[in-house]
N, C-alpha and C positions, 0 to 999 in steps of 0.2 A: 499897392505897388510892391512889389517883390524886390528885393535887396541880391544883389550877386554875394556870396560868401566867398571871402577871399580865400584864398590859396596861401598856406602858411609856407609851403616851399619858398614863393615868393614876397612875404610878407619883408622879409629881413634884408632883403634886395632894395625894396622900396622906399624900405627907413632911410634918413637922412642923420646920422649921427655926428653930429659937430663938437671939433676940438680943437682946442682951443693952443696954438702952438708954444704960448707959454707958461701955460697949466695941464704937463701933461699927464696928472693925476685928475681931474674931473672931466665928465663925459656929459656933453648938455644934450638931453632927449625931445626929442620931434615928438610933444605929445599931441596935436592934429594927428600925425599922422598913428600915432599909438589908438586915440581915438575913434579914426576911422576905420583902423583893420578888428578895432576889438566889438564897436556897437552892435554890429551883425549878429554876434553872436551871444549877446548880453539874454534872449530868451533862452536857450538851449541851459544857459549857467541857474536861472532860475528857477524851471523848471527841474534840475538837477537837486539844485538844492531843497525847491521848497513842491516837492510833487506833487502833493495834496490842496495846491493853489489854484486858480483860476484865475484868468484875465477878465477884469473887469473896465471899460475902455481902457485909458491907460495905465491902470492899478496890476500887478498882484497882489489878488487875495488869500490871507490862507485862515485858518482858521487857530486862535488863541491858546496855545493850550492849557494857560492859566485861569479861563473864563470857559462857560458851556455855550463855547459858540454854534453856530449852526453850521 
């Protein structure tokens, strides 16, 4: 099943940022909804990072550089 990638134009519209009227130095964060706009794209970030990996069900694999992995 295919995931929609959100739209970061919209992403900040979305958020729900709550504050609190008599603390108005802390900002409490919707992290569901941080969650939800960031999992989409959680392959694209590891791939980035780790190129020489491979999905194995739900693993990246990469290979050790400390060991003569395969």
């Amino acid at each position: 099943m295919s995931r929609r990638r959100p739209s970061f134009s919209n992403i900040h519209s979305r958020m729900r940022v709550h504050q609190k009227s008599h603390d108005l130095g802390q900002v409490r964060v919707n992290f569901a909804t941080v969650k939800t706009a960031a999992l989409p794209l959680v392959p694209a970030v590891v791939k980035r990072w780790l190129p020489d990996g491979r999905q194995e069900a739900a693993e990246w694999v990469v290979r050790n550089p400390r060991r003569d992995d395969r």
